[in-house]
PDB file of N, CA, C and O in Angstrom, chain B, residues numbered from 101:
ATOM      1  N   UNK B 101     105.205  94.490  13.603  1.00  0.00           N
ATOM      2  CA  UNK B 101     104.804  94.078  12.276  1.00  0.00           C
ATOM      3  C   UNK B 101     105.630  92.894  11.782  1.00  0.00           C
ATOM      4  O   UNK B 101     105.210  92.039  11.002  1.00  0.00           O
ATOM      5  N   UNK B 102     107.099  92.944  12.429  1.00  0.00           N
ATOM      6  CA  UNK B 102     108.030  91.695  11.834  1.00  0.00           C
ATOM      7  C   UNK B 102     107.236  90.584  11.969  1.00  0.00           C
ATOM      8  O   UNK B 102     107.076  89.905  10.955  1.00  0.00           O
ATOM      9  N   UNK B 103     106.570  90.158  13.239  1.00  0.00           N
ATOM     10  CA  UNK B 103     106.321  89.391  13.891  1.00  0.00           C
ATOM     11  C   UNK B 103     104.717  88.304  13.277  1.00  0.00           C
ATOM     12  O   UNK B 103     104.452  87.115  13.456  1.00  0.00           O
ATOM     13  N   UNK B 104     104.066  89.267  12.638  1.00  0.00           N
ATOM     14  CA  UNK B 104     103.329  89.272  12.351  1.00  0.00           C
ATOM     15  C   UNK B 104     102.984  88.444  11.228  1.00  0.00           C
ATOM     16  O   UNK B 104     103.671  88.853  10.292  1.00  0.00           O
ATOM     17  N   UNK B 105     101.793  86.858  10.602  1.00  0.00           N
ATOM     18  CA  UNK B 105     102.217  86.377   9.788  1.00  0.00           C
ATOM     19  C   UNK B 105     101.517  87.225   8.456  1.00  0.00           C
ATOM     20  O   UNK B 105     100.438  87.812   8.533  1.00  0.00           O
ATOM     21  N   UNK B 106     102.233  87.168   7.423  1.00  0.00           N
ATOM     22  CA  UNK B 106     102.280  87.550   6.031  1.00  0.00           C
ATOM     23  C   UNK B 106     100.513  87.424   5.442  1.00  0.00           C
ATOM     24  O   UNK B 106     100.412  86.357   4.837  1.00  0.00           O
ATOM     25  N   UNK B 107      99.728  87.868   5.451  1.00  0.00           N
ATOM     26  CA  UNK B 107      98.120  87.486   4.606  1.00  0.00           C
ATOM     27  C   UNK B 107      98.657  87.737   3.229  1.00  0.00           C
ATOM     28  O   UNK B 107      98.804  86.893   2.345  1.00  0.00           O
ATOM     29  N   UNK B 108      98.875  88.772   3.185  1.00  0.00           N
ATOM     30  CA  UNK B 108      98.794  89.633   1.625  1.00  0.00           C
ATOM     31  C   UNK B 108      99.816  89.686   0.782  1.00  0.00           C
ATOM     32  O   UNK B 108      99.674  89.670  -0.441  1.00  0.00           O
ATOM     33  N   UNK B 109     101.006  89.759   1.425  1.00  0.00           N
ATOM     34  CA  UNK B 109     102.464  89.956   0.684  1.00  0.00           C
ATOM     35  C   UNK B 109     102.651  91.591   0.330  1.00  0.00           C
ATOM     36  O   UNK B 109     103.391  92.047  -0.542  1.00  0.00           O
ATOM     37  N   UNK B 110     102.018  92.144   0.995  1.00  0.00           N
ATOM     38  CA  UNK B 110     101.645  93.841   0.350  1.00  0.00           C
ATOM     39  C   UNK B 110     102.802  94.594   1.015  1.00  0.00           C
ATOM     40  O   UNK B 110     102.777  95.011   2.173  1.00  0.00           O
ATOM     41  N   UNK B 111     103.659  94.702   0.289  1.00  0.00           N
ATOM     42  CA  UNK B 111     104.683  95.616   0.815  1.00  0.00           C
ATOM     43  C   UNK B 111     104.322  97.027   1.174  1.00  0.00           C
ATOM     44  O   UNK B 111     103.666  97.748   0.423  1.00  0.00           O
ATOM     45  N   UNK B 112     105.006  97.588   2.961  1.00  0.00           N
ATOM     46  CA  UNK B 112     104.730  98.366   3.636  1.00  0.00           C
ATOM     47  C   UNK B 112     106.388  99.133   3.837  1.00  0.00           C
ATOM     48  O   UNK B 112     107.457  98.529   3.937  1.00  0.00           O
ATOM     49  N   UNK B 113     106.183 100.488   3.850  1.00  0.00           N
ATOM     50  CA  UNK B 113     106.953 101.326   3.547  1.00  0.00           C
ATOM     51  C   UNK B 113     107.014 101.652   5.323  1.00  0.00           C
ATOM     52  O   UNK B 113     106.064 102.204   5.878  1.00  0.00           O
ATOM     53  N   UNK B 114     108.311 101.208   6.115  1.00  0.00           N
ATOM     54  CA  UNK B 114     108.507 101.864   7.856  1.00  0.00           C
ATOM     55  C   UNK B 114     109.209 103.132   7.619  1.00  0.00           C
ATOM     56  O   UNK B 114     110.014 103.122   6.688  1.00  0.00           O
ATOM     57  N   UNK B 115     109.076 104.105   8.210  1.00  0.00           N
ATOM     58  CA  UNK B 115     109.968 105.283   8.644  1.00  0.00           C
ATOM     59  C   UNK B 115     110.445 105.354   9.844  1.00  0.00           C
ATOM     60  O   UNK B 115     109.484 105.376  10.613  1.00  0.00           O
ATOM     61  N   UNK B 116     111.596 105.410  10.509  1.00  0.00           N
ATOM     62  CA  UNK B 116     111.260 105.599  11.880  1.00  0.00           C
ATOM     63  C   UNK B 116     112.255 107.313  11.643  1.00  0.00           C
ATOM     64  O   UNK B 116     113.231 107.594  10.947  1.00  0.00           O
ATOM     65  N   UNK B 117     111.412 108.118  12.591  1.00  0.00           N
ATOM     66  CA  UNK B 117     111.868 109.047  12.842  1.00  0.00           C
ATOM     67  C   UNK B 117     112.321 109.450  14.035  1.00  0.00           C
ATOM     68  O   UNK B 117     111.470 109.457  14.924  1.00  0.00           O
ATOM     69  N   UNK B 118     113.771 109.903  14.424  1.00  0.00           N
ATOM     70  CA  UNK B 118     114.233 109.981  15.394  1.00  0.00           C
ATOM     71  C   UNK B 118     114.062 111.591  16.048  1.00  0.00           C
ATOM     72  O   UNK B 118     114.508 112.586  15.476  1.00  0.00           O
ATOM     73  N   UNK B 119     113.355 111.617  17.306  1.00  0.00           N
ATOM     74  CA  UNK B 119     113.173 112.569  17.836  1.00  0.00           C
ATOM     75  C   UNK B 119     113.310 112.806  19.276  1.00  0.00           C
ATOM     76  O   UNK B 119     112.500 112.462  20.137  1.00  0.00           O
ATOM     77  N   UNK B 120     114.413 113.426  19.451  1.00  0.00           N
ATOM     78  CA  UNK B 120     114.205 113.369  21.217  1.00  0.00           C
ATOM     79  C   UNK B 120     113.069 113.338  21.743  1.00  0.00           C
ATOM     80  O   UNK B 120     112.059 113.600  21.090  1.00  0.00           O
ATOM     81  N   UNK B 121     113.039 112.933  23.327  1.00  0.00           N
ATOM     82  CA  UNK B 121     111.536 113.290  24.276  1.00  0.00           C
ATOM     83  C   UNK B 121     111.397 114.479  25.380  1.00  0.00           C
ATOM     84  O   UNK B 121     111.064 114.349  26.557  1.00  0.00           O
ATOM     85  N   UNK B 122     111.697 115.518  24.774  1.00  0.00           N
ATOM     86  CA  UNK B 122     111.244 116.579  25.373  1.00  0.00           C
ATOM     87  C   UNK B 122     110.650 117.281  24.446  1.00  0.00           C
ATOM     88  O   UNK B 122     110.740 117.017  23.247  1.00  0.00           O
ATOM     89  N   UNK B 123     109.686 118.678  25.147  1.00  0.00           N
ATOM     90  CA  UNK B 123     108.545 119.486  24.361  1.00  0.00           C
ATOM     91  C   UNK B 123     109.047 120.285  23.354  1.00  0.00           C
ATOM     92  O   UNK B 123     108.291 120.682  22.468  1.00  0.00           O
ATOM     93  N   UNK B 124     110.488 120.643  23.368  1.00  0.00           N
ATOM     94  CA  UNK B 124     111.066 121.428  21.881  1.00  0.00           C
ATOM     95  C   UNK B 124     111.403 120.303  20.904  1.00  0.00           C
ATOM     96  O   UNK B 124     111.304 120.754  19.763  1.00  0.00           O
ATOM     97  N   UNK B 125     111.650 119.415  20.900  1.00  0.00           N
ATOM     98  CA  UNK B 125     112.464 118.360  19.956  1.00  0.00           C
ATOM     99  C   UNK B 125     110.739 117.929  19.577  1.00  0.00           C
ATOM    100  O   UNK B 125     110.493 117.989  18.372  1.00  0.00           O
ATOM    101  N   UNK B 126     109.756 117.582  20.330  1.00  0.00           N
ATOM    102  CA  UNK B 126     108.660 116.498  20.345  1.00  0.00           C
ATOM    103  C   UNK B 126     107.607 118.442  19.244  1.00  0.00           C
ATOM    104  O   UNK B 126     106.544 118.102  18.725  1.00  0.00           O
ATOM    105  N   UNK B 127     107.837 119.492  19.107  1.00  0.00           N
ATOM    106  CA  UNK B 127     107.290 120.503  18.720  1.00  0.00           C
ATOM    107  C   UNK B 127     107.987 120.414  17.166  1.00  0.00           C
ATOM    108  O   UNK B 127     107.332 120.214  16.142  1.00  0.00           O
ATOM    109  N   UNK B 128     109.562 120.620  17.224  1.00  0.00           N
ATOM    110  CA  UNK B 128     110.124 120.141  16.042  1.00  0.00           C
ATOM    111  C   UNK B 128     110.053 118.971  15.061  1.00  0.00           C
ATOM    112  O   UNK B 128     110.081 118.945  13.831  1.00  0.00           O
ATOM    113  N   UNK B 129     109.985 118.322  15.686  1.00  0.00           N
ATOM    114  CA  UNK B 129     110.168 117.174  15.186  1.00  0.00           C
ATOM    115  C   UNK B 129     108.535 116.622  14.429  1.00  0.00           C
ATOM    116  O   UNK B 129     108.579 115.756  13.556  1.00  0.00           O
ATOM    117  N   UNK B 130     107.291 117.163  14.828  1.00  0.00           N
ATOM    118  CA  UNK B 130     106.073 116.884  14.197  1.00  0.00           C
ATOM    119  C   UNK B 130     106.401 117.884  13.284  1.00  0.00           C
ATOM    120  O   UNK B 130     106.616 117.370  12.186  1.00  0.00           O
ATOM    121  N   UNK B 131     106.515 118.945  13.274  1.00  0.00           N
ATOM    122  CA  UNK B 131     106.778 119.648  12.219  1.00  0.00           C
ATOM    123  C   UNK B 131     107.123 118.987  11.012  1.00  0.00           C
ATOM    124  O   UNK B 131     106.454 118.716  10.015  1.00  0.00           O
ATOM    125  N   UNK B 132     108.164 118.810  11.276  1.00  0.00           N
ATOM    126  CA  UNK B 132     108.955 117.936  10.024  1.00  0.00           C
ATOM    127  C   UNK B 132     108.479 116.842   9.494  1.00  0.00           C
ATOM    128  O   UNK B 132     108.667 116.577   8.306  1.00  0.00           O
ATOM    129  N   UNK B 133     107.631 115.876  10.514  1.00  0.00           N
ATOM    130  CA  UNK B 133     106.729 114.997  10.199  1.00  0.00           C
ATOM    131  C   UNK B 133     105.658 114.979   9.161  1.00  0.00           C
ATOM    132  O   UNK B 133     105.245 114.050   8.467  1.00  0.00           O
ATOM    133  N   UNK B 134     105.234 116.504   9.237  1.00  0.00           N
ATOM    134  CA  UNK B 134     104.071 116.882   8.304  1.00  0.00           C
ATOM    135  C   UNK B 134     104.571 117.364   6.990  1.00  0.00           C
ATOM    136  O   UNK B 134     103.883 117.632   6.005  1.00  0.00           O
ATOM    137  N   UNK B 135     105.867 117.439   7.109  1.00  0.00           N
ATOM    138  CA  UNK B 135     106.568 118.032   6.086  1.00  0.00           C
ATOM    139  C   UNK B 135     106.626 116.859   5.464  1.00  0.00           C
ATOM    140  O   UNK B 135     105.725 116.637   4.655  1.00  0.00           O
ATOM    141  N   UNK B 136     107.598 115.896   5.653  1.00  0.00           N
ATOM    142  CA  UNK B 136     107.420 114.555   4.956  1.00  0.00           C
ATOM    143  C   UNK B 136     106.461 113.869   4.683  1.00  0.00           C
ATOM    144  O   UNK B 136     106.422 113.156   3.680  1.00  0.00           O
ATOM    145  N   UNK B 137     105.472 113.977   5.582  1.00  0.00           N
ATOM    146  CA  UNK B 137     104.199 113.492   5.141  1.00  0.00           C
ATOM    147  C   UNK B 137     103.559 113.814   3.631  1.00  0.00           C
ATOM    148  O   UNK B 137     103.109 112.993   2.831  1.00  0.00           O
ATOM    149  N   UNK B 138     103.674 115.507   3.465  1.00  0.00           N
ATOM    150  CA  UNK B 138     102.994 115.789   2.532  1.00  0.00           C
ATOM    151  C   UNK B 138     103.893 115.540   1.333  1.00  0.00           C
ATOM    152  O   UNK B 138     103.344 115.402   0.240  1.00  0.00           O
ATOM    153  N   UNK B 139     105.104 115.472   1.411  1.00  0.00           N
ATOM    154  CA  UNK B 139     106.013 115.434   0.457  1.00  0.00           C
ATOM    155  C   UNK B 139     105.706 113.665  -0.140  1.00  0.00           C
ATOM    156  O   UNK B 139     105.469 113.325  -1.299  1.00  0.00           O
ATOM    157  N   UNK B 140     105.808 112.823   1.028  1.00  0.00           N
ATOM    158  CA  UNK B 140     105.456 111.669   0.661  1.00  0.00           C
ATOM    159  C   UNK B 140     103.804 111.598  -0.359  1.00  0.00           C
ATOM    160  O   UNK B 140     103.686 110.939  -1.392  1.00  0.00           O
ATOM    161  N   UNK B 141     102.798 112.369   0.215  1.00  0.00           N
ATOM    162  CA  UNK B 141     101.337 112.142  -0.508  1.00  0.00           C
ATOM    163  C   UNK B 141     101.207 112.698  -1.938  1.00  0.00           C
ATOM    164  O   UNK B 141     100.346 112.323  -2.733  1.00  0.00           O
ATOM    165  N   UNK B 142     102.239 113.719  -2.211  1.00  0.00           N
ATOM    166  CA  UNK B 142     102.527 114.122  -3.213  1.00  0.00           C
ATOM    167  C   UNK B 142     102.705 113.706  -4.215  1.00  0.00           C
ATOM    168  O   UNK B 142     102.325 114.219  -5.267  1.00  0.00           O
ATOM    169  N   UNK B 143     103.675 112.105  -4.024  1.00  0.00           N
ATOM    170  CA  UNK B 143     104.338 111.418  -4.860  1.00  0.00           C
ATOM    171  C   UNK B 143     103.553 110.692  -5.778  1.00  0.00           C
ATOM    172  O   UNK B 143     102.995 109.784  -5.161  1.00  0.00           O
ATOM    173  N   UNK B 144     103.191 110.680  -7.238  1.00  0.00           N
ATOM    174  CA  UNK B 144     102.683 109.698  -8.252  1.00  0.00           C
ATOM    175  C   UNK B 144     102.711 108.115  -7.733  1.00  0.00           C
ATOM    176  O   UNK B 144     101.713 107.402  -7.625  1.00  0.00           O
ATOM    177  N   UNK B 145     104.288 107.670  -7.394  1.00  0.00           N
ATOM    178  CA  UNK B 145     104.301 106.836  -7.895  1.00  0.00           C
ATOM    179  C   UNK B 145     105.555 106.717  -6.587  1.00  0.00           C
ATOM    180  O   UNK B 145     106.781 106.805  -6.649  1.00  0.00           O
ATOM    181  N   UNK B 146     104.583 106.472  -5.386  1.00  0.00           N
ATOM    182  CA  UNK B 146     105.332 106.391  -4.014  1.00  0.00           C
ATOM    183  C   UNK B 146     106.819 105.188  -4.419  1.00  0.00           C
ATOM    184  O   UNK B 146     107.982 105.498  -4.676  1.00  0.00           O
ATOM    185  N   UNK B 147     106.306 104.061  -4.352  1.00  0.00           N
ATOM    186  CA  UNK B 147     107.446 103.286  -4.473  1.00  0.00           C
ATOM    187  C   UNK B 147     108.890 103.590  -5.367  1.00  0.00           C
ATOM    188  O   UNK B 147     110.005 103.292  -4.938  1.00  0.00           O
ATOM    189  N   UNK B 148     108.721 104.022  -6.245  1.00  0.00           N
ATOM    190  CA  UNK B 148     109.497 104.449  -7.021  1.00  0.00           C
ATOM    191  C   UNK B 148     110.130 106.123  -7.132  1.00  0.00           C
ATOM    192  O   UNK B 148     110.853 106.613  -8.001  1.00  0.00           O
ATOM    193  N   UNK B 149     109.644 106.634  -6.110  1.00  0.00           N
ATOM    194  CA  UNK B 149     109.966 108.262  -6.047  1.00  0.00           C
ATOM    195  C   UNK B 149     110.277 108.305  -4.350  1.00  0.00           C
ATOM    196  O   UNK B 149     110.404 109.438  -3.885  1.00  0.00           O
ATOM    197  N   UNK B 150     110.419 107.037  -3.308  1.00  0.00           N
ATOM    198  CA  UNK B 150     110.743 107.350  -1.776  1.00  0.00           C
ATOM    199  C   UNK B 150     112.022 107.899  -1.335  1.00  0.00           C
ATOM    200  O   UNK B 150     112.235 108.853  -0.587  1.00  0.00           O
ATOM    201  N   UNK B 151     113.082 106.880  -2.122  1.00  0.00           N
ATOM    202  CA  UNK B 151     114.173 107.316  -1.925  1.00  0.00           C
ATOM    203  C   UNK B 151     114.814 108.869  -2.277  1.00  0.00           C
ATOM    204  O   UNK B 151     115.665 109.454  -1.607  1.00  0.00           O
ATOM    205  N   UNK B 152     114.245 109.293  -3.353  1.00  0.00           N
ATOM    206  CA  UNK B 152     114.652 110.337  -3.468  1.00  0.00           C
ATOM    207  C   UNK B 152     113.745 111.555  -2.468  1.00  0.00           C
ATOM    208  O   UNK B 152     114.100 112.665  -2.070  1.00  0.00           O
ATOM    209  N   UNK B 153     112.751 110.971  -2.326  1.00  0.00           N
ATOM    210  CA  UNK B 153     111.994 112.050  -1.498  1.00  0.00           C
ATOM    211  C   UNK B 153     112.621 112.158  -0.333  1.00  0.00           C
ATOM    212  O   UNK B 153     112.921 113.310  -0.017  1.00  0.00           O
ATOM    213  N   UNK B 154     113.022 110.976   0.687  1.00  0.00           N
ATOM    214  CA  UNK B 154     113.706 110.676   1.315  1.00  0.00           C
ATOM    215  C   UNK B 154     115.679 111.428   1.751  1.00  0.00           C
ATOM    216  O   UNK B 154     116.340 111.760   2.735  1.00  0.00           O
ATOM    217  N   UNK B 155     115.818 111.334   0.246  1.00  0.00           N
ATOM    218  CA  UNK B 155     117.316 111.579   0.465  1.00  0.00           C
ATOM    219  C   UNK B 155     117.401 113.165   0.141  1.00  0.00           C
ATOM    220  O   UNK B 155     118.470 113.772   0.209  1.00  0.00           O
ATOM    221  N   UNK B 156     116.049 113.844  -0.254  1.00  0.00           N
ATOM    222  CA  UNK B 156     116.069 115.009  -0.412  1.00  0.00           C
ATOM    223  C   UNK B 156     115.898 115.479   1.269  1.00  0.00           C
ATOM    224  O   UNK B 156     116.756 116.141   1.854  1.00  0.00           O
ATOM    225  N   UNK B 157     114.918 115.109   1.754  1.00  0.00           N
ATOM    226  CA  UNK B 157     114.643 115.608   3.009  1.00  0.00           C
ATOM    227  C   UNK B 157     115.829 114.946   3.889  1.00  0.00           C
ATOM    228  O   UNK B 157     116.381 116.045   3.936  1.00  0.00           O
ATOM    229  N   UNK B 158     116.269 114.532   4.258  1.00  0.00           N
ATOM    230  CA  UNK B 158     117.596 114.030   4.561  1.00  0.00           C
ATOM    231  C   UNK B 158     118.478 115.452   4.698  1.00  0.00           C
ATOM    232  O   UNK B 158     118.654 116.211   5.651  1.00  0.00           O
ATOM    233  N   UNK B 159     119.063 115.466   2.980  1.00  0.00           N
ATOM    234  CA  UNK B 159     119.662 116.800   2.498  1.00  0.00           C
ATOM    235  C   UNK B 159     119.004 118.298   3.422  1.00  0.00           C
ATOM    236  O   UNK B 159     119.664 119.013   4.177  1.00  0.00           O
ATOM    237  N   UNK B 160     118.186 118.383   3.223  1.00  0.00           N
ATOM    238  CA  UNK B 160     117.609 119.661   3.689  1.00  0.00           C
ATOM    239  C   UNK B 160     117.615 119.493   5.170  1.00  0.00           C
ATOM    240  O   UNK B 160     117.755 120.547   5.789  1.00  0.00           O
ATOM    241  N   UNK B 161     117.517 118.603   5.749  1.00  0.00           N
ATOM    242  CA  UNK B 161     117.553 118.038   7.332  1.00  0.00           C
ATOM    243  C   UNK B 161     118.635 117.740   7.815  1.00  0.00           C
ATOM    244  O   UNK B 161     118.434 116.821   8.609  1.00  0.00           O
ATOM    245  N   UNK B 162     119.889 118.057   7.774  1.00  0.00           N
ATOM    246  CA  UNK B 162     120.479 116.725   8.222  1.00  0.00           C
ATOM    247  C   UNK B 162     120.923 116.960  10.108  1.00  0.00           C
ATOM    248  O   UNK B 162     122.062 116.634  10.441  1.00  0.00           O
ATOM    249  N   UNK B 163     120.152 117.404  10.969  1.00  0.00           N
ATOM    250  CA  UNK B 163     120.457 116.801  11.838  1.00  0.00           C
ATOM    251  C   UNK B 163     118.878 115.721  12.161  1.00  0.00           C
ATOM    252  O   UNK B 163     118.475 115.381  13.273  1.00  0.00           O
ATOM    253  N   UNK B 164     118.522 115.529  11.402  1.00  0.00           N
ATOM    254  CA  UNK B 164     117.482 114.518  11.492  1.00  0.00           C
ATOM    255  C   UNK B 164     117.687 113.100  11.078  1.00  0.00           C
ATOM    256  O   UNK B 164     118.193 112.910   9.973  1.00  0.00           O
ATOM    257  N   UNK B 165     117.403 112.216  11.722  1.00  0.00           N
ATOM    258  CA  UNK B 165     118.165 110.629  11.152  1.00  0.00           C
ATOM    259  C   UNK B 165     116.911 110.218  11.165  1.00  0.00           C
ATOM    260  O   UNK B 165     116.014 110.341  11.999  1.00  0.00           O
ATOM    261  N   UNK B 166     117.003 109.399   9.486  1.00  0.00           N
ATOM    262  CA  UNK B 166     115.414 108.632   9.502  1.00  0.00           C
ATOM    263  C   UNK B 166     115.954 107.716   8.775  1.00  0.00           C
ATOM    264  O   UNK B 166     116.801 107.862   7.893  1.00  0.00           O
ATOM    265  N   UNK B 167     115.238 106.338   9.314  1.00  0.00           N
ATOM    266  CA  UNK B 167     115.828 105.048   9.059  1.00  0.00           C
ATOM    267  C   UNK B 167     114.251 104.469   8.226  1.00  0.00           C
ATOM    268  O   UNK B 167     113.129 104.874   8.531  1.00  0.00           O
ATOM    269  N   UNK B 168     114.502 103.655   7.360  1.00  0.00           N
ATOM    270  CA  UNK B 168     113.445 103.048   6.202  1.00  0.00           C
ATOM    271  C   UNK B 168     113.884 101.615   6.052  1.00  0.00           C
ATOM    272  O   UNK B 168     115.022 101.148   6.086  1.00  0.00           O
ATOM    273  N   UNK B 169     112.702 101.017   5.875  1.00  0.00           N
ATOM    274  CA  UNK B 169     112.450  99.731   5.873  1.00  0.00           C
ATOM    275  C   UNK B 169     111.165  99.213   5.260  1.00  0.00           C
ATOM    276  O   UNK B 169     110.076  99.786   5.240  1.00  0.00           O
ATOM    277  N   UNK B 170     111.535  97.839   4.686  1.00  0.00           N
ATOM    278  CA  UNK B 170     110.011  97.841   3.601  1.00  0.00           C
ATOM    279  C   UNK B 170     110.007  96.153   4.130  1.00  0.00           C
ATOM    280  O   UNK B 170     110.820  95.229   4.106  1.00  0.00           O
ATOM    281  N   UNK B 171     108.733  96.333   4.563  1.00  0.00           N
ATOM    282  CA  UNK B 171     108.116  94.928   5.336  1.00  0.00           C
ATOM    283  C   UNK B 171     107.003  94.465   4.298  1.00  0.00           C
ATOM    284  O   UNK B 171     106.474  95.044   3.349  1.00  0.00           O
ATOM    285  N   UNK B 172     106.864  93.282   4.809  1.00  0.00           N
ATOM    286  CA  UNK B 172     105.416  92.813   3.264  1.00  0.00           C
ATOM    287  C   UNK B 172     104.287  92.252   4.410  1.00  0.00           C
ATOM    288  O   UNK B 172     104.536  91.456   5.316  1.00  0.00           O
ATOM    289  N   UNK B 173     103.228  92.769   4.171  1.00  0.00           N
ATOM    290  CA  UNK B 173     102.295  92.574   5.340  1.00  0.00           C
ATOM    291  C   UNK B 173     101.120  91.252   5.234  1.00  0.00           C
ATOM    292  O   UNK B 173     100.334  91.048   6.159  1.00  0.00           O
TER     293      UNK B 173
END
């Protein structure tokens, strides 16, 4: 997406979620995916409520490392 030139200027919200590659970590780890997911769809007012959604699930997670980044597309 870095790479990519700018049309819109529409800022895009990256997650990367770190998950080992084997079948217990790759079983866990969607789990949690859907967890954030819904926690994220939840939100009114995404831009302004990520970080905390974020630093909550963090909190409740923490052997999970998730890295965020906001690209403009």
């Amino acid at each position: 997406m870095q790479t990519r030139e700018s049309t819109t200027g529409e800022s895009v919200h990256v997650i990367n979620f770190d998950i080992q590659d084997n079948h217990e970590e790759a079983t866990i780890g969607a789990l949690h995916v859907v967890e954030l997911c819904k926690k994220l769809e939840d939100c009114d007012d995404l831009d302004n409520e990520l970080d905390e959604v974020l630093s909550e699930f963090e909190a409740n997670n923490p052997e999970r490392n998730l890295l965020h980044t906001i690209c403009f597309y």
